[in-house]
Backbone bond lengths (Angstrom), bond angles and torsions (degrees), N, CA, C in turn:
res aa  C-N    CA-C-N  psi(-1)  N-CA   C-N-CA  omega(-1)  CA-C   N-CA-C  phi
1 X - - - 1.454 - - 1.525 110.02 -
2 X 1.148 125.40 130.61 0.970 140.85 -174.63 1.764 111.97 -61.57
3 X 1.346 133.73 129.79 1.171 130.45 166.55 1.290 123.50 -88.61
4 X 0.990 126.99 151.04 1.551 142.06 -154.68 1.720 99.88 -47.06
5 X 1.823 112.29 -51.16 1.300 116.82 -175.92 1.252 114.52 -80.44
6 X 0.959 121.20 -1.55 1.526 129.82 166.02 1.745 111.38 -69.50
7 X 1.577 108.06 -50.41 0.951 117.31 -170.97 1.464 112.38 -65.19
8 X 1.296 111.39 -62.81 1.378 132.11 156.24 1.732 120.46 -0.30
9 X 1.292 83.73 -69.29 2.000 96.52 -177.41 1.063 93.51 -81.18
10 X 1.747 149.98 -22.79 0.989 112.56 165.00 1.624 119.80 -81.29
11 X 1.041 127.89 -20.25 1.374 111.39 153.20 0.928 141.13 -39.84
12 X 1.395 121.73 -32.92 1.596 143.62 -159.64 1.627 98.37 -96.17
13 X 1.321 102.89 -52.07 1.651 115.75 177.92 1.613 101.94 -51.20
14 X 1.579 127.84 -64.09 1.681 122.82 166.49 1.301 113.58 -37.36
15 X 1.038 121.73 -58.59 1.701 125.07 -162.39 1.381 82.46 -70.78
16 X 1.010 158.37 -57.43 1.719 126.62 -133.76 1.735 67.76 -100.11
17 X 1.430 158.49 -30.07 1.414 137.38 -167.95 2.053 95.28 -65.02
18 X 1.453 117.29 -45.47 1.321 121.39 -160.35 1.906 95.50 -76.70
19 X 0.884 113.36 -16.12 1.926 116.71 170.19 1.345 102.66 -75.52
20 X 1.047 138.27 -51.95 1.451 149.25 -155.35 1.722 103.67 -88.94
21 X 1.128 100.84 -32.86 2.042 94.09 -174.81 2.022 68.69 -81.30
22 X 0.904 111.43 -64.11 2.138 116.55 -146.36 1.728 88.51 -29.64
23 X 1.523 110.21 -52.09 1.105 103.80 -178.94 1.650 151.85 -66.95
24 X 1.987 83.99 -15.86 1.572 97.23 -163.56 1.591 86.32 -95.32
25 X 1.240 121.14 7.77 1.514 112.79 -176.47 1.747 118.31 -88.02
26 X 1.550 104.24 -13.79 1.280 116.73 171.83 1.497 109.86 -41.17
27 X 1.346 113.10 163.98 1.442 108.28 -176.01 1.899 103.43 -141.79
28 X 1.067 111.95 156.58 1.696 119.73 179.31 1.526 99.04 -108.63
29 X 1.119 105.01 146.20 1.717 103.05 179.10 1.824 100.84 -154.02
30 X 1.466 104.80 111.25 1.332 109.07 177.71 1.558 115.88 -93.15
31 X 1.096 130.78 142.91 1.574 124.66 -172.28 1.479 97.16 -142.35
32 X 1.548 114.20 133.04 1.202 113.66 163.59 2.157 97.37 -119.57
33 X 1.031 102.28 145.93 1.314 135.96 -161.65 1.465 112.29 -104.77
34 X 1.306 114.95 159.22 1.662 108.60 154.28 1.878 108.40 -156.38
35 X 0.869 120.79 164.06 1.403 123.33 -175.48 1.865 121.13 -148.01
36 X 0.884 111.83 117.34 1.579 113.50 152.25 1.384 132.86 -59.13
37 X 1.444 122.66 119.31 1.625 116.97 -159.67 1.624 88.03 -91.18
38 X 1.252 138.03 -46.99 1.343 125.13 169.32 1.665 127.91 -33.79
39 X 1.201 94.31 -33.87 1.729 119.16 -177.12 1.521 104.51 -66.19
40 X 1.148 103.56 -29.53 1.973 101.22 -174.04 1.531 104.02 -70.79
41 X 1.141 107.74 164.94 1.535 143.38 179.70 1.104 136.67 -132.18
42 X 1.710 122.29 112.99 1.214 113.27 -167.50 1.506 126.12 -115.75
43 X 1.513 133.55 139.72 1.310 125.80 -151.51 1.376 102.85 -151.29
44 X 1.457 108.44 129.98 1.885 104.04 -179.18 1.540 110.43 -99.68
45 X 1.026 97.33 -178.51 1.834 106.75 151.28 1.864 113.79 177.24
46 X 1.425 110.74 150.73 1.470 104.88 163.43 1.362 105.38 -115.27
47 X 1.509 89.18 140.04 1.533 112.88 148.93 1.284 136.50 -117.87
48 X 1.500 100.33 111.92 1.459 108.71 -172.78 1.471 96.92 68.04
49 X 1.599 122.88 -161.90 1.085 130.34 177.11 1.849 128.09 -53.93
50 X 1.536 85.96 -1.05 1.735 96.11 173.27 1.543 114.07 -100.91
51 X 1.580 97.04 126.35 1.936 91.80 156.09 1.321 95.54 -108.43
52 X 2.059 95.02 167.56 1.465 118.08 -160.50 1.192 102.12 -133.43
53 X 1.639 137.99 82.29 1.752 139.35 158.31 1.438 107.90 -17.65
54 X 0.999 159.89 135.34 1.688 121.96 133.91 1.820 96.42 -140.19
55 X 1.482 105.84 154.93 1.081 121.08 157.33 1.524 136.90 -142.04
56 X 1.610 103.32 105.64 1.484 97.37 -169.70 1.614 117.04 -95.12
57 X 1.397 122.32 151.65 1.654 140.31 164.12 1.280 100.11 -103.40
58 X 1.272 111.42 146.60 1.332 136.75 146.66 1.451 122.71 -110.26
59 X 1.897 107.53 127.36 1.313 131.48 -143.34 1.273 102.46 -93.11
60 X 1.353 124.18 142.83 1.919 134.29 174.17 1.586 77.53 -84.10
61 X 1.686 98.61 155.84 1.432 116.45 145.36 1.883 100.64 135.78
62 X 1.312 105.84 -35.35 1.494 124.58 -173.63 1.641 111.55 -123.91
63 X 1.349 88.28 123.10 1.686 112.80 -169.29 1.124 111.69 -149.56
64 X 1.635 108.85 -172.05 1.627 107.21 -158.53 1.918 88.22 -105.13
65 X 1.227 108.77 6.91 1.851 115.04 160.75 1.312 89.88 -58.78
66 X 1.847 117.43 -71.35 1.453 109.09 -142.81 1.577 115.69 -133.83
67 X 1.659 88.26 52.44 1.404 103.18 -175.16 1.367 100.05 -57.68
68 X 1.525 117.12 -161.96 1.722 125.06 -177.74 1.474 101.99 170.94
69 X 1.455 118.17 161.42 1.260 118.31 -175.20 1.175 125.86 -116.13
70 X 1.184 120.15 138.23 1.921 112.08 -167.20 1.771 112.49 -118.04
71 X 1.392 115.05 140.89 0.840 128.09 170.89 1.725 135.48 -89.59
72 X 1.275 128.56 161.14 1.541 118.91 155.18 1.642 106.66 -54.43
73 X 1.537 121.45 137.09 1.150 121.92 167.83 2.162 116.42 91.37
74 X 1.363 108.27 0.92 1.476 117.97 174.13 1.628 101.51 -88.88
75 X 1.119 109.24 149.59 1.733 129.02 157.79 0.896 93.86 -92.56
76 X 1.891 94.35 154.90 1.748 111.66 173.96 1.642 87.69 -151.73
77 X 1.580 97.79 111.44 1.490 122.78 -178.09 1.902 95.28 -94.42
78 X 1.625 118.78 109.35 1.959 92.67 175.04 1.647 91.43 -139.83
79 X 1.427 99.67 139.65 1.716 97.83 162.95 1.465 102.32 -110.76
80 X 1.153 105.70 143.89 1.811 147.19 157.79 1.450 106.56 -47.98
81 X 0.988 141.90 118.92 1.355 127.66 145.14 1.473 97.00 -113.01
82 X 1.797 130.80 155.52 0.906 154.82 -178.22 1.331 113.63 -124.06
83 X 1.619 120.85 128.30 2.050 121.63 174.43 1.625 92.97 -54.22
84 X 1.121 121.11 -59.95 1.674 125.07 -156.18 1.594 108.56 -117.39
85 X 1.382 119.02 158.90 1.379 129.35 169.02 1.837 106.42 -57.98
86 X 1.011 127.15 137.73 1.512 133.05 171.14 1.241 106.73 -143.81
87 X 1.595 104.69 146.78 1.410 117.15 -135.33 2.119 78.40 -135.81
88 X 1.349 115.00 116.69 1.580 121.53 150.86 1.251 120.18 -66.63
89 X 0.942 140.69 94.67 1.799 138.58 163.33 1.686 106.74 -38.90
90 X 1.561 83.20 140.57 1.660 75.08 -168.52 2.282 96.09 -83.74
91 X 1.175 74.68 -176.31 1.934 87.27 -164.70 1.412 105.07 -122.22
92 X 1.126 112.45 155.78 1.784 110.02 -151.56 1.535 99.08 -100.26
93 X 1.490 129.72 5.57 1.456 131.43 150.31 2.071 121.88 -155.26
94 X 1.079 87.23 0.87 1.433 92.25 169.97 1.795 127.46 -162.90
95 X 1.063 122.20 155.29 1.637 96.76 174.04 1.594 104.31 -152.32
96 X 1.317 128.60 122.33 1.257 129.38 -159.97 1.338 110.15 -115.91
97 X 1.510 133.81 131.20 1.495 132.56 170.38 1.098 101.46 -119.57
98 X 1.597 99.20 144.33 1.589 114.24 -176.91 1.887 102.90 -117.94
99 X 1.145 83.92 162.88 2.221 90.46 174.56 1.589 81.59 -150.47
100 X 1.840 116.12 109.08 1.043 105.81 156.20 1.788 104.40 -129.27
101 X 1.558 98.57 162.91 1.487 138.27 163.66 1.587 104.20 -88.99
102 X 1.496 101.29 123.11 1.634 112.00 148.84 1.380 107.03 -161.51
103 X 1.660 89.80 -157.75 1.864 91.86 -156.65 1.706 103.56 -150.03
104 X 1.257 124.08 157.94 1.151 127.76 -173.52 1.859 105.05 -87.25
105 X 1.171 114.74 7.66 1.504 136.12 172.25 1.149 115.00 -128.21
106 X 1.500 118.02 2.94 1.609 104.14 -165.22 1.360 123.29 -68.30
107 X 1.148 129.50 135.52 1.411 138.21 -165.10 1.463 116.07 -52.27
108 X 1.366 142.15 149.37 1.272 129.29 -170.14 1.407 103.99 -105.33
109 X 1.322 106.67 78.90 2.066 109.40 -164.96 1.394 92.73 -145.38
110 X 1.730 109.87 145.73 1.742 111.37 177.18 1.618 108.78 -70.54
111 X 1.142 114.83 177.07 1.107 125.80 -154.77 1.731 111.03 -154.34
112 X 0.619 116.68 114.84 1.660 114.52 145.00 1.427 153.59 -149.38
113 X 1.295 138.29 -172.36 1.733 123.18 -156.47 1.673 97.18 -153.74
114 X 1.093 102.23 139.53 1.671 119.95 174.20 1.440 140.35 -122.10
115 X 1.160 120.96 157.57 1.820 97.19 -167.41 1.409 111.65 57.54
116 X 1.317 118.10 49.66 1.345 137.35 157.31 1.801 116.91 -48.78
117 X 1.061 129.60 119.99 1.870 112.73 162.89 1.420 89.99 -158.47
118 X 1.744 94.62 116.38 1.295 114.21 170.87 1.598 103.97 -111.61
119 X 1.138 111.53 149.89 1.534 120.35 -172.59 1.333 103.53 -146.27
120 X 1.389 112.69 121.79 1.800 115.88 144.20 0.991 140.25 -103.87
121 X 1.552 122.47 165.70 1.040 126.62 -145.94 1.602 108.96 -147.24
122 X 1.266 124.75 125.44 1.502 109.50 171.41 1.377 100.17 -132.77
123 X 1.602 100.66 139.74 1.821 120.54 -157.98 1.634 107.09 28.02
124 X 1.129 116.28 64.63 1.419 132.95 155.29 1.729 100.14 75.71
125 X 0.898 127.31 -17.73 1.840 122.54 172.29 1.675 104.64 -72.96
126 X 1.288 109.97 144.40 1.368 127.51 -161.29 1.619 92.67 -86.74
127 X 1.436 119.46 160.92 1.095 123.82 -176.95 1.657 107.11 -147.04
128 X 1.413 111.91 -132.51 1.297 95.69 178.63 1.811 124.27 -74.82
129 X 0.632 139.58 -137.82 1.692 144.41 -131.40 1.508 120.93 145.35
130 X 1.873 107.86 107.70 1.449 92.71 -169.83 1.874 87.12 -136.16
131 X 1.310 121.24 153.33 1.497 125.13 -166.76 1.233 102.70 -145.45
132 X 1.584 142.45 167.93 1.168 165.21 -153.64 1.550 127.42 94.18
133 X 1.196 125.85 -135.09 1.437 119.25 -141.96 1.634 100.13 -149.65
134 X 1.535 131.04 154.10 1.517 115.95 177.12 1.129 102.50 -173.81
135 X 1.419 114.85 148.90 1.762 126.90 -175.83 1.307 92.89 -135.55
136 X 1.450 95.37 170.10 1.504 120.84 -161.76 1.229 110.84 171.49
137 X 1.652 138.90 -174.35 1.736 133.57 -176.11 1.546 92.31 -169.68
138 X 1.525 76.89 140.36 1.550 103.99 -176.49 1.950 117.39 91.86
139 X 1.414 104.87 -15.14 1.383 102.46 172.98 1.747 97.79 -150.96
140 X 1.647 94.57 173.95 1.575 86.13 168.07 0.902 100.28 -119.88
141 X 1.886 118.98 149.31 1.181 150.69 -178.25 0.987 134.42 -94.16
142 X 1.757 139.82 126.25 1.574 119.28 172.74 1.320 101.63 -137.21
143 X 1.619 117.20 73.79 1.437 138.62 166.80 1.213 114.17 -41.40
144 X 1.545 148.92 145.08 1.257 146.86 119.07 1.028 116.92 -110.55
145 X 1.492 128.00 -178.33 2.035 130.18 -161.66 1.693 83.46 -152.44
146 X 0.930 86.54 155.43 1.232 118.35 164.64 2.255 125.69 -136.17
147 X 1.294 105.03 99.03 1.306 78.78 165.53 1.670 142.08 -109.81
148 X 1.071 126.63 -131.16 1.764 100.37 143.25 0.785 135.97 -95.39
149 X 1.769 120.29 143.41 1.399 89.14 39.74 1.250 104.98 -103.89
150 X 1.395 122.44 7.52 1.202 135.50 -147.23 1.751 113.46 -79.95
151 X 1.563 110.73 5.37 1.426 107.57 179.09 1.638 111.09 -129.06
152 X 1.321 101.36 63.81 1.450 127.32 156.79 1.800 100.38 -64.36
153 X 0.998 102.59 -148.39 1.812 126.33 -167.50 1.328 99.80 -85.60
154 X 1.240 131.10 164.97 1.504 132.63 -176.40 1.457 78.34 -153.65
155 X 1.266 116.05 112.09 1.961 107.66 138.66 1.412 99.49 -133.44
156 X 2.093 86.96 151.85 1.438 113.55 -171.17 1.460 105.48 -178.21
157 X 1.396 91.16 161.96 1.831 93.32 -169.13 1.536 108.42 -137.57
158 X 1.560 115.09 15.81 1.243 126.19 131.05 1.303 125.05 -145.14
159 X 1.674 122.43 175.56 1.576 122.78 168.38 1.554 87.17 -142.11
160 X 1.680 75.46 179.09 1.760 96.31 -172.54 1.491 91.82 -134.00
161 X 1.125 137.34 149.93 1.634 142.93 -166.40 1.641 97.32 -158.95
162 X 1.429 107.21 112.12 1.454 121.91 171.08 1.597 104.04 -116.82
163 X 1.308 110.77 145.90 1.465 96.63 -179.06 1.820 94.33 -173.49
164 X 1.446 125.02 145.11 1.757 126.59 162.81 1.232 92.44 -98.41
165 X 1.585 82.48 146.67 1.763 114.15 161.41 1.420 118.57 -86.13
166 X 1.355 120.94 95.01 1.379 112.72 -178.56 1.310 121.41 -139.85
167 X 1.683 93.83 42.00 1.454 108.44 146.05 1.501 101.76 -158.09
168 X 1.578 96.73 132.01 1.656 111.65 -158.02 1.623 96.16 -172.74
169 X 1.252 110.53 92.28 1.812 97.33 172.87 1.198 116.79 -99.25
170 X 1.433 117.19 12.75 1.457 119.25 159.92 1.524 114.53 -140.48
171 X 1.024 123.25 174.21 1.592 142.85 153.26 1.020 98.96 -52.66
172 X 1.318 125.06 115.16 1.666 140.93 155.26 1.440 117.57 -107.62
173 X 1.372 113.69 147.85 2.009 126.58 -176.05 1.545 93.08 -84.14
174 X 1.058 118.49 140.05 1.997 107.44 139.66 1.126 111.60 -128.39
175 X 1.250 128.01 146.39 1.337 150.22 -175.51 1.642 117.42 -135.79
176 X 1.292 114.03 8.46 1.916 94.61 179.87 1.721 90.46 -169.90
177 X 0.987 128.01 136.74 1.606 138.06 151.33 1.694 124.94 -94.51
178 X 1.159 92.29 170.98 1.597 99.72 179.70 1.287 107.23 -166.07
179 X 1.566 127.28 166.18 1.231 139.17 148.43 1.692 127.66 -118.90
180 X 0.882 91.91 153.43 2.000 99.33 -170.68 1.406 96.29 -161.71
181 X 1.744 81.96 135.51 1.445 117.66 156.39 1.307 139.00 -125.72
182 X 1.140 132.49 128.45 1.430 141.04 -154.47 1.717 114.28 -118.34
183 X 1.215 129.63 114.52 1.324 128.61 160.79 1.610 121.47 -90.78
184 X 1.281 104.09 137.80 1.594 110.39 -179.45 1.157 97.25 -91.66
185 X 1.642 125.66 158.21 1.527 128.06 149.54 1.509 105.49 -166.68
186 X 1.558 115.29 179.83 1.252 117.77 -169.62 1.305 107.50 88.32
187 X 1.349 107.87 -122.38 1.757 96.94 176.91 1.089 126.20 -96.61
188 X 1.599 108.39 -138.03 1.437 108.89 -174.48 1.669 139.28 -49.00
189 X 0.527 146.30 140.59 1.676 136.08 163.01 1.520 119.91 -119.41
190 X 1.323 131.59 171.92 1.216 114.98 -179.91 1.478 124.88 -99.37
191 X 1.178 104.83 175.27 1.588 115.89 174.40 1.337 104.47 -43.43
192 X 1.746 99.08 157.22 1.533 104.45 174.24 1.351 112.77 -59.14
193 X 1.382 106.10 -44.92 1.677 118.23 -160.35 1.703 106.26 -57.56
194 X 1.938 113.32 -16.21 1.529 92.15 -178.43 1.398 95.97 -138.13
195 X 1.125 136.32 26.03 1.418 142.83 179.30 1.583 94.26 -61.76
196 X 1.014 127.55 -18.10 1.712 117.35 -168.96 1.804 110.72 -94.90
197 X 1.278 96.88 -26.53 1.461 124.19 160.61 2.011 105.91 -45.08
198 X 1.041 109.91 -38.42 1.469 122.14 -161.09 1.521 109.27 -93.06
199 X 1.559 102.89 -12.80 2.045 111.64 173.78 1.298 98.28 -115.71
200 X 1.374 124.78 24.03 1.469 110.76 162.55 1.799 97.58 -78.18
201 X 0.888 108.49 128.22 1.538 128.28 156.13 2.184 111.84 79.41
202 X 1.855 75.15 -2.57 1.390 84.25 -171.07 1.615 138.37 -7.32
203 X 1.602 123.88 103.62 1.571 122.34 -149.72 1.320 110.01 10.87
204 X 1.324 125.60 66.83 1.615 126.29 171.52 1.535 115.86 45.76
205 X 1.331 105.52 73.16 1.256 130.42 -164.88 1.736 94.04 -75.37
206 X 1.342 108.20 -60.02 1.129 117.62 -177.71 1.936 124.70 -46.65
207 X 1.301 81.28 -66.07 1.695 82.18 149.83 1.445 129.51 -33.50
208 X 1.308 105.24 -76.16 1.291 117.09 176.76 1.876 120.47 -56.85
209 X 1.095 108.63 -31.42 1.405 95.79 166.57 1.582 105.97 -56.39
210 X 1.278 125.97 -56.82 1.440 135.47 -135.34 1.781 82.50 -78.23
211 X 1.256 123.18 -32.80 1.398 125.18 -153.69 1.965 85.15 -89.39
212 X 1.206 116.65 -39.36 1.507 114.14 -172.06 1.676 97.15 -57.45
213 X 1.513 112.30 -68.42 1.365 123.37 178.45 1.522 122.96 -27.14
214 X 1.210 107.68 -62.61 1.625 118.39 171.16 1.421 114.32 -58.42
215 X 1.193 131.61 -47.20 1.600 109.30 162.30 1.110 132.50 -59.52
216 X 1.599 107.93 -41.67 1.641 100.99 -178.51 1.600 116.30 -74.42
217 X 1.567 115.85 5.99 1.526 125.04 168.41 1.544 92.17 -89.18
218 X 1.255 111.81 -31.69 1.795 87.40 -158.26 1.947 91.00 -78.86
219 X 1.348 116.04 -43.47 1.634 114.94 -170.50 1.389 116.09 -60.65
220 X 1.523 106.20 -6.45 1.820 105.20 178.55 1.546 104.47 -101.92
């Protein structure tokens, strides 16, 4: 018969075995991309005392060929390639780039990613460098900001976007990427510390990707 401390460590012995699979189940996922700068689209709006620049592309490389499924706790290593050099206008108090993943199923649950480092690059020389953390629902996100002085002009005709998923309470599909960038101006905007707070759900971002995506499939 088993004694109590017998039992014990084997409990302890499972649980640290059920930590170790939870963990070794994470997954790495490298994506290389490509994009048309003609292909982008650009659309404003104010709110309240804020206007919003933005211009989003939708990325070759990810389809419902070679969708895949992502978890809480996966990396997503992806480079950008771009046909032409494209140039961000700088923004008169903030300027935000996004690299997102979604899906024509994607689950309607928040989301977020950490250890962000996006980097550009034009004809292979490194350029700026932007890092932190970002939530959002319905897709996953890998936001950075820039303010001043640091959000002058950006041109480049690729990036690299590394970032964990570590908020995900379910199994999600992806099937299509994109990038977007957004300029603030007019008035106020917020602190660094919660500017990411402000692209959660951003005017139905999510939507609107999926709704951007589907036309420019149906017009090609």
């Amino acid at each position: 018969m088993m004694t109590k401390r017998f039992a014990k460590s084997l409990l302890l012995a499972a649980s640290a075995m059920a930590l170790c699979a939870g963990g070794a189940s994470a997954a790495n996922f490298d994506l290389t991309l490509t994009g048309v700068v003609s292909q982008g689209s650009f659309s404003n709006q104010t709110i309240g005392a804020t206007h919003y620049d933005q211009w989003f592309l939708s990325l070759s490389g990810l389809s419902a060929l070679n969708a895949f499924d992502i978890h809480e706790g996966d990396t997503i290593n992806a480079t950008i390639n771009l046909d032409q050099a494209f140039t961000i206008p700088a923004s008169q108090q903030l300027t935000t780039f996004g690299f997102y993943l979604f899906g024509g199923a994607f689950p309607q649950i928040n989301t977020g990613t950490s250890n962000i480092t996006t980097s550009f690059f034009l004809d292979g020389n490194p350029g700026l460098v932007g890092t932190g953390s970002s939530s959002t629902s319905s897709q996953v996100a890998a936001s950075v900001a820039f303010f001043p002085p640091d959000n002058g002009p950006i041109t480049f005709n690729s990036v690299t976007s590394s970032f964990t998923i570590n908020v995900l309470p379910q199994t999600a599909t992806v099937d299509g990427s994109g990038i977007l960038y957004t300029l603030f101006s007019a008035a106020a905007v917020p602190e660094p510390s919660s500017w990411a707070l402000m692209l959660i759900g951003f005017g139905g971002l999510g939507a609107a990707l999926r709704a951007r995506r589907r036309s420019s499939l149906a017009a090609a």
